[in-house]
C-alpha positions in Angstrom: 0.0 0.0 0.0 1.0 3.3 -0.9 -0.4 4.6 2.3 2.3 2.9 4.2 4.8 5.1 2.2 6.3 8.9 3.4 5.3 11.0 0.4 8.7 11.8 1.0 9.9 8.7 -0.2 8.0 8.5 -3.6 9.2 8.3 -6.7 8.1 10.8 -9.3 5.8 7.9 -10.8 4.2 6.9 -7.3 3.6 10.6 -6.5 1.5 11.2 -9.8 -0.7 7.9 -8.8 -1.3 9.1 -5.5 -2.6 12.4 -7.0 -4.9 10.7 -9.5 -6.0 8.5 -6.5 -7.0 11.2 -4.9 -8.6 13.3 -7.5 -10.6 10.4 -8.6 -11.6 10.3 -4.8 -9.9 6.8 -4.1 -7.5 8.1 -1.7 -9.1 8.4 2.0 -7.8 11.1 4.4 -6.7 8.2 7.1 -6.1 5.2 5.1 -5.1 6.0 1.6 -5.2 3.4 -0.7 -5.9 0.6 1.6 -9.0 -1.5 0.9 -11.0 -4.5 0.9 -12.5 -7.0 -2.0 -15.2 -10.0 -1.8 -15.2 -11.8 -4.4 -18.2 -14.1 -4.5 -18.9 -16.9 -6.4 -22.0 -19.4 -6.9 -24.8 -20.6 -8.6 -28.1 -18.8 -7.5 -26.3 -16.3 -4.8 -29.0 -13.8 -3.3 -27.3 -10.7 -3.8 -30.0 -8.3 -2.2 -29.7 -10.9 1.1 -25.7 -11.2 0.9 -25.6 -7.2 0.5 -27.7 -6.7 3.4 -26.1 -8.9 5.7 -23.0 -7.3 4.7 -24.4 -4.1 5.1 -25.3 -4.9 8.6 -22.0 -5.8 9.3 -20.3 -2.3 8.7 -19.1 -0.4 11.4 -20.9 3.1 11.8 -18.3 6.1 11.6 -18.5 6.6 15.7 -17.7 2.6 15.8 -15.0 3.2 13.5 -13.9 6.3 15.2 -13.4 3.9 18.8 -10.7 1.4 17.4 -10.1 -2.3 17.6 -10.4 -2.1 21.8 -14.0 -0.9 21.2 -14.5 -3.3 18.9 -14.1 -6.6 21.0 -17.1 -5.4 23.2 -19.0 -6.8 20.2 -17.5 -9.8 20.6 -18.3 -9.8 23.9 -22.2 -8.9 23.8 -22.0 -11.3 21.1 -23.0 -8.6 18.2 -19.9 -9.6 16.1 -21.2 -12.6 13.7 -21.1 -14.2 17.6 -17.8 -15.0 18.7 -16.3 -17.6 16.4 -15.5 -14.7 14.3 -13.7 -12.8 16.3 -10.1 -13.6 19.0 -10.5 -11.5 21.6 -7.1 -12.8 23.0 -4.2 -10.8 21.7 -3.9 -8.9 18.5 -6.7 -8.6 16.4 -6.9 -11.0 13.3 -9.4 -10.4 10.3 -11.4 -13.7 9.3 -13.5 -15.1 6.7 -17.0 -14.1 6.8 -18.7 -17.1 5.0 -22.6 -15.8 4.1 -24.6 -18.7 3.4 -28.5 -18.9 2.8 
């Protein structure tokens, strides 16, 4: 990620991407060009049902806005996909949501 770079440290080349990043509006104030893609593949899928779960999922800004030790309350109230989705024992660790009808 680009994001992870001093603008200092650039080349000429990266510099102009990061400027056409963000003039198209693909580079965010906090995390630059990180970001996240689902892929999903099947016979049948309910797209309205997979997007709404996944909808329900997001964070809201002010959730967002705690960080990760905020976060593993949800685990604990059980809000996060329950627990088997989320280690609330040391560092946090992304996993595999797995949306099934």
């Amino acid at each position: 990620f680009m994001a992870m770079m001093s603008p200092c440290c650039l080349e000429d080349d990266e510099r102009e991407y990061r400027q056409e990043l963000e003039e198209a509006g693909l580079w965010h104030p906090v995390y630059g060009d990180r970001s996240s893609t689902v892929v999903l593949i099947g016979v049948d899928l309910d797209k309205e049902g997979i997007l709404a779960q996944l909808d329900a999922a997001l964070l809201t800004e002010e959730e967002m806005q705690a960080g990760v030790a905020s976060w593993r309350a949800f685990a604990e109230e059980d809000k996060l996909f329950g627990t088997e989705y989320f280690e609330i024992e040391g560092e946090f660790v992304p996993k595999t949501l797995i949306v099934t009808e």
